[in-house]
C-alpha positions as CSV (number, residue, x, y, z in Angstrom):
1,X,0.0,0.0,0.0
2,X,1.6,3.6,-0.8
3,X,2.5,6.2,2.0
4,X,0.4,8.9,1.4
5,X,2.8,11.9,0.1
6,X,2.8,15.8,2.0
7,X,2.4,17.9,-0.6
8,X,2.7,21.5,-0.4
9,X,1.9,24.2,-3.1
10,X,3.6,27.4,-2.5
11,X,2.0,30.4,-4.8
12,X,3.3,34.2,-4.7
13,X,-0.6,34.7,-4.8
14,X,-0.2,37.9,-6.5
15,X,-1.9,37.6,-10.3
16,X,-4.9,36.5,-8.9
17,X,-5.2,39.8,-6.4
18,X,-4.3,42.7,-8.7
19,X,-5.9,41.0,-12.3
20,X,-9.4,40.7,-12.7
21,X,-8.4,38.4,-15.8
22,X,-6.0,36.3,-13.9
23,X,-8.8,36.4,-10.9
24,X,-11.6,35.0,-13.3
25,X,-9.2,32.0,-14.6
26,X,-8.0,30.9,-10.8
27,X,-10.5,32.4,-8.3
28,X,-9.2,31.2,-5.3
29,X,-5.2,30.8,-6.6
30,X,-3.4,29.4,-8.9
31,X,-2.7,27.1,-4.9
32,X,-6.1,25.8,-4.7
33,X,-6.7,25.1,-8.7
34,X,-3.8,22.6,-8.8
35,X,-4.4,21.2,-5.7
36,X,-8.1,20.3,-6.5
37,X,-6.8,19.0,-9.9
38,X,-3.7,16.8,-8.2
39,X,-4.3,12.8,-8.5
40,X,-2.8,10.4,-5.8
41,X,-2.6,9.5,-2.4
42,X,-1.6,13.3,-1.4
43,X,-1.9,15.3,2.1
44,X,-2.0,18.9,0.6
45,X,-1.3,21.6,2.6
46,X,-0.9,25.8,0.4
47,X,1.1,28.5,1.4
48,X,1.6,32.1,-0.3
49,X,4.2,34.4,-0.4
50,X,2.4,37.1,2.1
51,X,2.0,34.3,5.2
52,X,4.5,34.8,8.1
53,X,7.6,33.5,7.1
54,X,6.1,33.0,3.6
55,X,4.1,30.3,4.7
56,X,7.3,28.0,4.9
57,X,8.2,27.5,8.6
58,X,10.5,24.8,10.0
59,X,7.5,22.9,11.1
60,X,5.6,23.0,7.5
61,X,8.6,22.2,5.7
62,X,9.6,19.7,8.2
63,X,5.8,17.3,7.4
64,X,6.3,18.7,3.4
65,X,7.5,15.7,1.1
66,X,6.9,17.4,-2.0
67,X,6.8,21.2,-2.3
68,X,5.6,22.6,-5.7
69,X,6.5,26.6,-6.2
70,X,4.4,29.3,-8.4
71,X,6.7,32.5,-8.6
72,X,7.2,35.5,-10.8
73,X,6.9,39.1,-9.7
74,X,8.0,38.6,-6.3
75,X,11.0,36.6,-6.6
76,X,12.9,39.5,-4.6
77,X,10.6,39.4,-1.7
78,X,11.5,35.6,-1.0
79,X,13.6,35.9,2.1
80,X,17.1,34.8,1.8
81,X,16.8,33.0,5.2
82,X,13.9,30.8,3.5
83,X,15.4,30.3,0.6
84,X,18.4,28.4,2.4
85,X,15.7,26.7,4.6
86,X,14.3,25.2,1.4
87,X,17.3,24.4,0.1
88,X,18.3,22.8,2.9
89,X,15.8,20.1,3.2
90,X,16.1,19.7,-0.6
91,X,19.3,18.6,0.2
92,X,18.4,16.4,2.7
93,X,15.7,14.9,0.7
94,X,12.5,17.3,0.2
95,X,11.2,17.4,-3.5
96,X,11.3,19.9,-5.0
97,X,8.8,20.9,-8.8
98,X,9.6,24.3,-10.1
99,X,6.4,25.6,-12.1
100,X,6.5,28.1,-14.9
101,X,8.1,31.2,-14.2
102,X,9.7,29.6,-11.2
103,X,13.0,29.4,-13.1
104,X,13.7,32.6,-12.0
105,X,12.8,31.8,-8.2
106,X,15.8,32.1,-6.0
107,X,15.6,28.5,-4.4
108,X,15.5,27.2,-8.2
109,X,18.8,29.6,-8.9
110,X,20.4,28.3,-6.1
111,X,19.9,24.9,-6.2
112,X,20.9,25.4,-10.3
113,X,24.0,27.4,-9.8
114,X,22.9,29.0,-12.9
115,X,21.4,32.4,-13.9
116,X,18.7,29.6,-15.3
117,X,17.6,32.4,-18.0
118,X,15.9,31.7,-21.5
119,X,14.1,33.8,-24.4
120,X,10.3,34.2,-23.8
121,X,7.2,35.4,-26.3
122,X,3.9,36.2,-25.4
123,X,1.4,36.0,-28.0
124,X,-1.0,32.9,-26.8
125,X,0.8,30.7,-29.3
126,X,0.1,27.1,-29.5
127,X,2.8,24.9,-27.5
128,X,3.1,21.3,-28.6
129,X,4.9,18.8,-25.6
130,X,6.5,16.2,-27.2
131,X,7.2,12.9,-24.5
132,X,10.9,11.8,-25.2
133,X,11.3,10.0,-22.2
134,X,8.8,7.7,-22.8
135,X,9.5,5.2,-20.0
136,X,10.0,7.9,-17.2
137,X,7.7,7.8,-14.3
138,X,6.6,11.3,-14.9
139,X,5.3,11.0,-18.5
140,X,2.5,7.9,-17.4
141,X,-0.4,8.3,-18.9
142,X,0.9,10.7,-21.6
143,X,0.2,9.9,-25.1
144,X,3.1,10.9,-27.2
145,X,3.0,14.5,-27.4
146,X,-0.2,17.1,-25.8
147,X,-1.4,20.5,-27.1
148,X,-2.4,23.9,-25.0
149,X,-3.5,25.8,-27.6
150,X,-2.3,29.4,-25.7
151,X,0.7,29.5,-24.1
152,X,3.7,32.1,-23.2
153,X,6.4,30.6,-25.3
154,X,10.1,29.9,-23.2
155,X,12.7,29.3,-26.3
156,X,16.3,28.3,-25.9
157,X,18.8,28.6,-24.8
158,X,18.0,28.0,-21.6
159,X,20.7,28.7,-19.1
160,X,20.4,25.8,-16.7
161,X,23.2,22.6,-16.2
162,X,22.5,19.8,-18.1
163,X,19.6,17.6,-16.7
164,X,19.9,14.5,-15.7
165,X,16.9,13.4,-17.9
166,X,14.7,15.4,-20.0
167,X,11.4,14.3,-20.1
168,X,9.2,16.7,-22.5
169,X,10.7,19.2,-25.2
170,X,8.2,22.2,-26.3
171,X,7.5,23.0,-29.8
172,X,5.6,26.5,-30.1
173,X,4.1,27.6,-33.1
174,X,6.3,30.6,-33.5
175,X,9.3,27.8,-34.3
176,X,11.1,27.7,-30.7
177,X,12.0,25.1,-28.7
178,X,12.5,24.0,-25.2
179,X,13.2,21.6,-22.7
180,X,9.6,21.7,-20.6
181,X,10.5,19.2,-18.3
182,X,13.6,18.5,-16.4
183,X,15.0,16.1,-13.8
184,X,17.9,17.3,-11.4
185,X,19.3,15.5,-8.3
186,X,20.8,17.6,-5.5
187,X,21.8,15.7,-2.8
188,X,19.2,13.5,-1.6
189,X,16.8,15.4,-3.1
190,X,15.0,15.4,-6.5
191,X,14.1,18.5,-8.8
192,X,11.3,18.6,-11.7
193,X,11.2,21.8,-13.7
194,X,8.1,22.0,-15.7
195,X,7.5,25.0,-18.0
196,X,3.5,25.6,-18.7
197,X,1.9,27.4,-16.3
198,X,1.5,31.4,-17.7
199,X,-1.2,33.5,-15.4
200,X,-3.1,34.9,-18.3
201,X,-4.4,31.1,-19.8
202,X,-6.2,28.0,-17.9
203,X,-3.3,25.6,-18.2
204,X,-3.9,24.2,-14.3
205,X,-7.3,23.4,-15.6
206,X,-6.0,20.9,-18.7
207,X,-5.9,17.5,-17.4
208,X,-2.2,16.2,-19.1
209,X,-0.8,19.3,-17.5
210,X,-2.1,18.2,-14.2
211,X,-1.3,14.8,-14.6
212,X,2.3,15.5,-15.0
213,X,2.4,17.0,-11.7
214,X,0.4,14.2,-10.4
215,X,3.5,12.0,-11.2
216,X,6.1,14.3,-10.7
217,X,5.0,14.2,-7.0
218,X,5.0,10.5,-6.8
219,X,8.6,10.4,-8.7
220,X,10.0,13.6,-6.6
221,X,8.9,11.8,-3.2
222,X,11.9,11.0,-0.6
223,X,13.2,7.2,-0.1
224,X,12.4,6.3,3.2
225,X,15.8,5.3,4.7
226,X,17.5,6.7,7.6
227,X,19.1,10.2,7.3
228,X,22.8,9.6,6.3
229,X,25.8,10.2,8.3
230,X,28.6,12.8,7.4
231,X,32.1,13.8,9.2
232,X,34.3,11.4,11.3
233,X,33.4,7.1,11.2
234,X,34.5,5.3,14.2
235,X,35.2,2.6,14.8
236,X,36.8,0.8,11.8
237,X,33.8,-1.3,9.6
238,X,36.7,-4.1,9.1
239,X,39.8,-5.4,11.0
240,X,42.7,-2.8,10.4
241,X,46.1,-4.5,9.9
242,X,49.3,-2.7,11.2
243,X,51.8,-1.2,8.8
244,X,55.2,-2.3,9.0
């Protein structure tokens, strides 16, 4: 039987409470729309950018398995102090799923050790998501490519390290391309960056889109093991034999 997963959405909340437009699309948050669309055995708890402490405290990131992040005018505001508290329990296991805009997010940056910067467009272009990881946990359920007929198009290059598996590559019908979803490990933890997501069009509302973030919560989940051990071992695992 699965564990059930701790998920929490994290959205800069800000669209949705200065435009009517973005307000009409996602009346309660961009937050609540995914996590009434999400799929699984999930414990979802939200958190905005205005909350004390952004909503992220030691105890909420301490029961969060999986924390999924909407940002984009408010990157600056982010706190320094909870950016390296996310981080941290990246490192030590968290998962992490960097939505949209969210390439720019200072956690994202961080963890990246890029500037993580790409060309954009928006005209509500079609975008076209090709699967080319077809056996990756992430794409289940995906036929072999999906459509969201309006879309901000991201183009390459896109400034991040090389992933450690690509899963979808964009096609936009203005000709660009990009990688629209990719896998990073950072230390114990595991990174899906997905690109669709623009305010101004319903793309939490499409049911592929949702479904990849369905599975990229099940993928991004921590192994349960015990925490590993760093510094100074003692005693010896094996017999040590004196040196002549």
């Amino acid at each position: 039987m699965n564990e059930t997963i701790r998920v929490t959405i994290w959205n800069e909340y800000r669209h949705e409470m200065t435009k009517p437009n973005v307000r009409e699309l996602y009346p309660n948050g961009m937050h609540h729309t995914i996590a009434e669309g999400l799929t699984g055995n999930f414990a979802i708890h939200t958190a905005t950018l205005d909350e004390p402490e952004h909503g992220l405290t030691d105890e909420v990131l301490a029961n969060t398995d999986v924390l999924i992040w909407w940002g984009h005018v408010a990157h600056k505001e982010v706190t320094d102090e909870i950016v390296d508290r996310v981080a941290s329990r990246v490192l030590q296991g968290m998962g992490f799923i960097a939505l949209h805009s969210s390439h720019y997010a200072k956690v994202f940056k961080k963890l990246m050790g890029t500037t993580c910067s790409l060309l954009y467009r928006d005209v509500g272009e079609k975008e076209r998501l090709w699967v080319i990881a077809p056996g990756h946990p992430i794409a289940e359920g995906i036929g072999p490519f999906f459509e969201l007929e309006r879309e901000e198009m991201y183009g390459e290059f896109f400034d991040i390290p090389s992933p450690d598996e690509v899963v979808f590559t964009s096609w936009f019908e203005g000709g660009n391309v990009f990688r629209s979803g990719c896998c990073f490990h950072r230390g114990q933890g595991k990174i899906f960056y997905f690109r669709p997501g623009h305010e101004l069009y319903p793309t939490y509302h499409d049911a592929n889109v949702l479904r990849v973030i369905s599975n990229a919560v099940g993928w991004a989940a921590p192994v349960k093991r015990e925490a590993l051990r760093f510094g100074k071992a003692v005693p010896a695992l094996e017999v040590i034999q004196p040196k002549i």
